[in-house]
Structure formats: C-alpha cells, structure tokens
C-alpha positions in Angstrom: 0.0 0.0 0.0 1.5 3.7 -1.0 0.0 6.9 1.1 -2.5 7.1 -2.2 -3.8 4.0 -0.8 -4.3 0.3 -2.8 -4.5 -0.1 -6.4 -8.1 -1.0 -6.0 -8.7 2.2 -4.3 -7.5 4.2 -6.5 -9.5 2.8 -9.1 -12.8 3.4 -6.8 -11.6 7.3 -6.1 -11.6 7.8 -10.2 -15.0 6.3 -10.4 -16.3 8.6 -7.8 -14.6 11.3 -9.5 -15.9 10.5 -12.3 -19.5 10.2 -10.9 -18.7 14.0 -10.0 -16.8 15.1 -13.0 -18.1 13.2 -16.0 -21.3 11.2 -14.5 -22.3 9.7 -17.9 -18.7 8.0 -17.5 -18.9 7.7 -13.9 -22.7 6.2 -14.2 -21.7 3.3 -16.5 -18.2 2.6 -14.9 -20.6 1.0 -11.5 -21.5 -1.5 -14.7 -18.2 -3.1 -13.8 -16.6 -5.1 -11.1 -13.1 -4.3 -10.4 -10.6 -7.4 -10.2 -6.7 -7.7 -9.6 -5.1 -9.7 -11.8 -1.7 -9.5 -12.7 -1.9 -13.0 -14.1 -4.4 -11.9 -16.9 -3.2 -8.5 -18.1 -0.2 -6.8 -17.7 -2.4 -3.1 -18.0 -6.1 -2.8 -17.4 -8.7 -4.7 -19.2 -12.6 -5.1 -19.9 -14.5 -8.4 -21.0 -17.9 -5.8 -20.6 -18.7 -7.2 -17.0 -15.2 -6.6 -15.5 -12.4 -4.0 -15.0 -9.6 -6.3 -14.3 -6.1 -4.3 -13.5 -2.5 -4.7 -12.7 -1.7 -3.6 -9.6 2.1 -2.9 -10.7 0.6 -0.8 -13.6 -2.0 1.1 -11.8 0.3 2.1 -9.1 2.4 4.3 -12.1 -0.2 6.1 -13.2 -1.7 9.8 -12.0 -4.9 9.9 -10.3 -5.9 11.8 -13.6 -4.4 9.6 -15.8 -6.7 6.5 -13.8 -10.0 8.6 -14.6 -9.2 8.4 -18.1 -8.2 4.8 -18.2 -11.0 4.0 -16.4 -13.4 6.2 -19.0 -11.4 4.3 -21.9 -12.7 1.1 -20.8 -16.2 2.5 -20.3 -16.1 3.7 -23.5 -14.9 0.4 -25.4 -18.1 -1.3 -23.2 -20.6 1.8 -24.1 -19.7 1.2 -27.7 -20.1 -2.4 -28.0 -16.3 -3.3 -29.0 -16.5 -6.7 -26.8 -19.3 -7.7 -29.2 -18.3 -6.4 -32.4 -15.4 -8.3 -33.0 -16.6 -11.1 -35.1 -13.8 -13.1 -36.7 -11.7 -10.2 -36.9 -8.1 -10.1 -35.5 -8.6 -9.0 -31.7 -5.3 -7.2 -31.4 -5.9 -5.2 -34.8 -9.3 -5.1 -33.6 -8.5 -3.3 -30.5 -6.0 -1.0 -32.2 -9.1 0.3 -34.3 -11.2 1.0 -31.4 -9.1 2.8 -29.3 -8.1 4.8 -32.8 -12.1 5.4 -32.4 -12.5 6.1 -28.7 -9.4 8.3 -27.9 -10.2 11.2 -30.0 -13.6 11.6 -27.9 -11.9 11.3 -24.6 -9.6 14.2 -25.6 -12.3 16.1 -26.9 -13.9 15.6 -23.3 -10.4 16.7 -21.6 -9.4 13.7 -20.2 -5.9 13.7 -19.8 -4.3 10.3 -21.6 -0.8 8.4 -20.8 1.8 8.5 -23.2 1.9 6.0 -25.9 -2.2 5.5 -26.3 -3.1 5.4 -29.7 -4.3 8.7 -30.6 -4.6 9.9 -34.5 -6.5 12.8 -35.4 -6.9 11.2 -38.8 -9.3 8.7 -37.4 -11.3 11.2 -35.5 -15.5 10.4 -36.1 -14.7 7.4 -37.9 -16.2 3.6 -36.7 -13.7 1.2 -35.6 -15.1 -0.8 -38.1 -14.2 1.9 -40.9 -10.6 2.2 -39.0 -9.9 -1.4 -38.7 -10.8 -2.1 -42.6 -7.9 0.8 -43.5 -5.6 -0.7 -41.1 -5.8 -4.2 -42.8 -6.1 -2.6 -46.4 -2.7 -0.7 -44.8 -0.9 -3.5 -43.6 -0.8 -2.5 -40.1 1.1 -5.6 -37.8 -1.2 -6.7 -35.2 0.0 -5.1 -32.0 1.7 -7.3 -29.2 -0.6 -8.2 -26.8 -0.9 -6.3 -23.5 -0.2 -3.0 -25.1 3.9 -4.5 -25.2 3.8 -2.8 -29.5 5.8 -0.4 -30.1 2.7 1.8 -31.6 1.2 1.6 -27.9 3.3 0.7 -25.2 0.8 1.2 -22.1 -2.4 1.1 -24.1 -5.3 -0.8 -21.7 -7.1 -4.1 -23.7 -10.2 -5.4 -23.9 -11.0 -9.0 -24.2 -14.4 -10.1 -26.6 -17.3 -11.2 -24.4 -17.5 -13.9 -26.4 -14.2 -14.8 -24.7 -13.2 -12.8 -21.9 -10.5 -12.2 -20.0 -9.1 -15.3 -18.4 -11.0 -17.4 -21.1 -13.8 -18.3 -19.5 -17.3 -16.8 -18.4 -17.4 -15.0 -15.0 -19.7 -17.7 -14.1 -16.9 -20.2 -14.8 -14.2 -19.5 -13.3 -13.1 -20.9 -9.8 -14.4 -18.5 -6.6 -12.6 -18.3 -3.3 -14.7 -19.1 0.0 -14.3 -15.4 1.0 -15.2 -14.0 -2.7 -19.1 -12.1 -3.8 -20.5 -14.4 -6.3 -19.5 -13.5 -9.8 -21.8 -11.2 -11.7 -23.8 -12.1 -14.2 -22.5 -11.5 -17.2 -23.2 -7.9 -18.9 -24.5 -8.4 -22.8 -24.4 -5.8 -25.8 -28.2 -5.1 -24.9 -27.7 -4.5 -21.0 -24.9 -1.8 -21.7 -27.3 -0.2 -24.4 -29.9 0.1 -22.0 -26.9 1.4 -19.3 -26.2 4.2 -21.6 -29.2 6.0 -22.3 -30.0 5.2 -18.4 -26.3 7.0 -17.5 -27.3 9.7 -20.3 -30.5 10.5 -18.4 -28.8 11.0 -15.3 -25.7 12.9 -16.9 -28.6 15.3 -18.4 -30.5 15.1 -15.4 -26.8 16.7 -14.1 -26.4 18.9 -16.7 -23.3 17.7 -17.6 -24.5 15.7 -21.0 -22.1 17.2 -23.7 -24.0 17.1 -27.1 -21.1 15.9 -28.9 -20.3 13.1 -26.8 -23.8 11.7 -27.2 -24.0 12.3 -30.6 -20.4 10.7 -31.3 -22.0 7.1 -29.5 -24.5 7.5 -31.2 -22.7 7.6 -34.7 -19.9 5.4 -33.1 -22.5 2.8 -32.4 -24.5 2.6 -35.7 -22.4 0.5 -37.2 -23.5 -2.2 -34.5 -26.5 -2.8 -36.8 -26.4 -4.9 -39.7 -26.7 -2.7 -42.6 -28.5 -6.0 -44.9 -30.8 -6.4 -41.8 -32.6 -2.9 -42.3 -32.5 -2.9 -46.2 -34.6 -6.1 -46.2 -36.8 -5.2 -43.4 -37.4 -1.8 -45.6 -38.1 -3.7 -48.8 -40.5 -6.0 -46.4 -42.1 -3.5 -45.1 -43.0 -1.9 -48.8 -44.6 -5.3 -49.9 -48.6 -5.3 -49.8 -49.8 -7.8 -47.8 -53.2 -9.3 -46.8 -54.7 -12.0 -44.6 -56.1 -15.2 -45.8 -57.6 -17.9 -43.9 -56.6 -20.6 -47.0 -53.3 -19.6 -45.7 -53.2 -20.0 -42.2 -51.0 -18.8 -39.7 -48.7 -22.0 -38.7 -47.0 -20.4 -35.9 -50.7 -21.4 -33.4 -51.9 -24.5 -35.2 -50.1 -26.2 -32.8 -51.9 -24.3 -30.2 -55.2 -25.3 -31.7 -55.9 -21.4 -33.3 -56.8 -21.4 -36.5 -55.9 -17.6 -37.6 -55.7 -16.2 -40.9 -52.1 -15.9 -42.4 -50.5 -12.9 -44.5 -50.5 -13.1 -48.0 -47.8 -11.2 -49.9 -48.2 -10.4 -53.4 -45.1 -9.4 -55.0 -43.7 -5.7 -54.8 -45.3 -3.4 -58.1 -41.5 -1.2 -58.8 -38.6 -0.3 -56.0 -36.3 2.5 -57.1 -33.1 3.2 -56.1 -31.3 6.2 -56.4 -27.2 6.3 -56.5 -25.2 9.1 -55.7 -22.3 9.5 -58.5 -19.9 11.5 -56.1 -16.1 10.7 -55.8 -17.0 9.0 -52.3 -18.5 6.2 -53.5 -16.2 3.9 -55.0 -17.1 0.7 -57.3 -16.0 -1.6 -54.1 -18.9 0.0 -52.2 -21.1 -0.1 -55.7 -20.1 -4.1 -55.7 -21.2 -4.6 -52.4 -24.7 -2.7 -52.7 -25.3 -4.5 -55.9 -24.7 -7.5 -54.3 -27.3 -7.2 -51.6 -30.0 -5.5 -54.0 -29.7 -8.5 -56.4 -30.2 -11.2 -53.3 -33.5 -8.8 -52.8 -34.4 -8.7 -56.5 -35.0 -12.5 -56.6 -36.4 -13.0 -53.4 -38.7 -10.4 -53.3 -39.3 -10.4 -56.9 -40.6 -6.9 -57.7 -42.0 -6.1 -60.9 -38.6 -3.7 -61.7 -36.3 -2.8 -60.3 -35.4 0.8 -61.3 -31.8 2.4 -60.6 -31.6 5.7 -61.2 -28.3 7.9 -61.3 -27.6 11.2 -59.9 -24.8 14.3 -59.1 -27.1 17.5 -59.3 -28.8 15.8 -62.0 -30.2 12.1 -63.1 -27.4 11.2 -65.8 -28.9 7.7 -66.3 -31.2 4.8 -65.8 -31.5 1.3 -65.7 -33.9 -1.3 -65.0 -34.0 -5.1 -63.2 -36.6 -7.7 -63.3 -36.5 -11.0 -61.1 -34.9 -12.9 -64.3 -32.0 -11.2 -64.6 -28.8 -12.7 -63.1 -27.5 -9.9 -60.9 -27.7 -6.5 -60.8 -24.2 -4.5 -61.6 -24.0 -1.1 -60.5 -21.9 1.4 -62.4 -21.4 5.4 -61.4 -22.7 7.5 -64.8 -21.8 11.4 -64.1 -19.7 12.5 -61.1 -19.3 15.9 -59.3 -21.6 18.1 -57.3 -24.0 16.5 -55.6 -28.5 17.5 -55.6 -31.4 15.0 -54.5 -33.9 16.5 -55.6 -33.9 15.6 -59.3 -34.3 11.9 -58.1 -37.8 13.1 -56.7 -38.7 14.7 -59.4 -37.7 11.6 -61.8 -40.6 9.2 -59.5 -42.8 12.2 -59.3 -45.2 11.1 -61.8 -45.0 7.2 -61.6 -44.3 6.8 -57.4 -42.7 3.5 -56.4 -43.4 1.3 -53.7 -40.2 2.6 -52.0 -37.2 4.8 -52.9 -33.3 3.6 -51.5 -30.8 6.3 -51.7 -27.3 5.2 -51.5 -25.2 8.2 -50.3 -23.1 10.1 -48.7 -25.8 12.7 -48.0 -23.7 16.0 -49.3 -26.0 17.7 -50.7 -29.2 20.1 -49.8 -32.3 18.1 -48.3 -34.9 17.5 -50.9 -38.9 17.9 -50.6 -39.9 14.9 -48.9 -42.4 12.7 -50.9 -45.4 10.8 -50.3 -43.8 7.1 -50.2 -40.9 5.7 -47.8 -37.3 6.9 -48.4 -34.2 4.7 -47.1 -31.1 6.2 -47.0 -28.0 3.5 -47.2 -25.0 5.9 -46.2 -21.7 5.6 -46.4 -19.4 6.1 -43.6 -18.0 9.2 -44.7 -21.5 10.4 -43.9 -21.4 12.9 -41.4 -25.0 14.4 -41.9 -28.4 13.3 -40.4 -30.8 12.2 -43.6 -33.9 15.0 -44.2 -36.2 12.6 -43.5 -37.0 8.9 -43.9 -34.7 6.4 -42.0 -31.1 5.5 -42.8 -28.3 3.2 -42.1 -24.8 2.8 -42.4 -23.3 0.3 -45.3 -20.4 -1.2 -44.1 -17.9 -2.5 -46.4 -16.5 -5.3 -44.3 -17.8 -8.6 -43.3 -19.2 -8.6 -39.5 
C-alpha cells in the first residue's frame, strides 16, 4: 500500500470522480466489477462485466491519468467493442477501437498516458471503418498487452465472447471469501446502461451534445446494414390476410388464424449518388445485396436511377435477370432533388438512396425513403430512416 492507498482504491476514487466530473462516464463505470489480476493482463482490461487491472501498472499512473483509463474502458463497453469483434483479428481489432474512442476522450479533456493510440486522422470514424484501412494498410497486429511499439501502455479489452481469463465470469473458480461473480453484462444491457447513464448525466447537466451524438454515430455501425434494407423492402410489400393460408405459428396451439399473403412488390427505385465518395467496391457490395433482394422479393422492376445535381442515367432489373451490376454515370456536385422529381409522376413502392448525404435536403415525398450511407457520412438524412453500409464482413 503507497500513502495514495491500494490499487483498487484508486481505481474506486476515479470512479467517484468520475460520478462527479463526467457522471455519464462515472454512471456506466458502476457496470463493472473491479478485479486484480496481474496473471491476466499486464495493464487494465474489460470483457464488458469486469475492470480487471494490474496492480504494478496502476500504481504508475496519476490519479488523472486512472479517470481516463478507467473512461477508456467505459467507452470500449458503451460502444459495443466486446461484441463487435466477429472473426476479426482481436489485437488489430482493438487497435481500431481505441483509434475510435481516444479522439472523444480528448475532446472531453481527459488527460491520456503516453503512448495511447491517438490519430487525429481517425477522428469520427467507426472502428469498423478504422480497422478495414488498417488491414487494407498492412498495419502488424499489435503485441498483446499493449507490449507494440505503436502503444506501449495502451489498456485491452477482451471479446465477451471470450473474456479475459478465457472463461465466463460464471466459470471460473471463486474463493470461499469472494461475492458471487456477476452475471455476465450483454451488448443489450450496456445499451440500456447508456441511455439510463445519459438520463442522469442530463439530469446533471453535464450531457455534452457531442459526446452523445459521437456514440451514437460510433455505435451505428452495430446494426447490420443488410438487416434494415430487407426489413425496408418488407415492409413496402402489400400484404393481406387469408384464412386458405393459415398462420402456422398457433396451429399447434389449436388457433386457426388467418395468415398474411404477400403479393409481389409493383417497382422499388433506387437512387445512387455518383460523387467521388463512392467507389465501385462499395457499388459491388450494394449491388450484391439488392440483387439477393431482387429474386427474393421479386418486384415487378427494379429501377436504378443515377444522380450528381442531375439524373445522368437509368437502368432497369426484373427477377430474371442474373445480378444487378452497379456502375457510377456522371460524377461531381451532388443535388437530391432531381431523383424526386424523376418518380414524381410514376411513385414507387419505395425509394433507396445510396449516399453520402452532401447535398441540400430535398422535398420529402409521399412514399418511404431509405437512406444507405456511407461512412463518410457525417450528416443526419432530411427525413425517412437511414443506415450505415459497411464495407466489411461482421
């Protein structure tokens, strides 16, 4: 023990700091229990349902620098990173996130060690985006522990999948004199956390606007971009009930109830955006997606439209054709509006806009408007919902 007390007690003093300072941070760093274990990290670590440390470590760091370690791991929780990892190298994978993260504790003046990764150039972009340019890059996978050169004191985090220690909380061996483990935290119970600890940080008035709009952007590529374009094309399909088509899922329950009946979709459009930010990779992957739509849905057409401040081209898709390949016509400036005018007179059942929304909001029409984004985007859509297209594989 040092006159600044235990390692563990310091850790508690920078949540309660926290609490006071930064209480969105200090709200959601309660969310973890705090656990010595030199054996398991030789910084500080997450697995989203503990904050395991070195004591070593900890005991060469500022009280400041603690709050901000502490508020890094809160932040990798906050944003999902344990549950994003998919089959994606972990150490790279970590890199990527702090490169995402750091840049927003700065901007909230915490005070980070030396050596953290830190790169303006990555500033407001997902770790997803981040990661992708590393690997396009060539970027080594960091030694573990933060022991790379790149970082040499930069805290982990462990996939909750596979957390620290490699087993579940649950799992591991507990000493007579231990509190049961918790129960693991998922990726839902740290998205309900958030907007709980951003109730009470408002509550406080000390929500920054920034910060809760860069999780929110930080977090939106948690949702499966393919998920929400076929629950939009879904949604556009008519639909009845039929009793000749019965609802199987309470047959087995003895209910007869009618079933829905969907006839095929009369014309989707979709609009492309011909600026330099979309590139024919992104193109190929859209194109992709819409043609696995085209045949299952099987609309009457499928009409692609092509636009910079005016529609340069068109092209059509019916359920027999093979696969739809997308190809920029035009280039420059950047106008929605002449896309809406295009349907004006012949609406579709839907419209998808593939973007990067730079350009002055149009008149909003009659039927539903998706915008697929890409993650260059940094504007809200004028109306209509919108997601993020990722151009890597979850």
């Amino acid at each position: 023990m040092t006159a600044r007390g235990t390692a563990s007690e310091r850790i508690t003093r920078a949540r309660s700091r926290l609490l006071l300072d930064q209480p969105w941070f200090g709200a959601l760093s309660l969310r973890l229990r705090i656990i010595e274990a030199p054996e398991l990290t030789k910084t500080m670590s997450t697995d989203g349902t503990r904050l395991v440390f070195n004591a070593g470590w900890v005991a060469e760091r500022t009280d400041s620098e603690l709050m901000a370690l502490v508020a890094h791991e809160v932040l990798h929780c906050a944003l999902l990173h344990p549950y994003r990892v998919g089959g994606r190298d972990l150490k790279l994978w970590n890199l990527a996130c702090d490169y995402a993260i750091n840049p927003m504790l700065t901007q909230q003046g915490f005070g980070l060690p030396d050596g953290m990764a830190n790169d303006p150039q990555y500033a407001g972009l997902s770790a997803e985006t981040i990661y992708a340019r590393l690997k396009r890059d060539g970027q080594p996978s960091p030694a573990p522990d933060g022991g790379g050169s790149e970082a040499p004191d930069q805290p982990d985090f462990t996939p909750a999948s596979q957390p620290v220690g490699g087993q579940r909380p649950e799992a591991q061996a507990q000493a007579p004199d231990q509190p049961p483990p918790p129960q693991p935290m998922t990726a839902s119970d740290w998205q309900i956390a958030a907007e709980q600890a951003t109730s009470v940080a408002r509550k406080a008035g000390k929500m920054d606007g920034g910060l809760e709009r860069s999780v929110k952007d930080a977090r939106r590529s948690a949702v499966d971009w393919r998920t929400i374009l076929r629950r939009f094309v879904e949604q556009s399909m008519p639909s009845d009930y039929s009793w000749s088509s019965p609802n199987r899922r309470f047959i087995a329950a003895g209910l007869y109830l009618p079933g829905v009946v969907r006839e095929n979709l009369p014309r989707l459009a979709v609009a492309i955006d011909t600026s330099a930010s979309i590139g024919q990779e992104l193109l190929d992957l859209f194109g992709a997606e819409l043609t696995a739509i085209l045949h299952e849905a099987r609309p009457e057409t499928l009409e692609v439209v092509y636009c910079d401040t005016q529609v340069q081209a068109g092209e059509s898709f019916s359920p027999d054709d093979v696969a739809i390949e997308l190809h920029a016509k035009g280039g420059g400036g950047t106008r929605f509006q002449p896309v809406f005018d295009h349907f004006r007179d012949d609406e579709p059942a839907g419209l998808i806009y593939f973007t990067d929304l730079q350009g002055p909001a149009p008149v909003q029409p009659d039927y539903p408007v998706l915008w697929v984004t890409t993650e260059a985007a940094t504007r809200p859509a004028p109306f209509g919902e919108s997601v993020a297209l990722s151009p890597w594989e979850p």
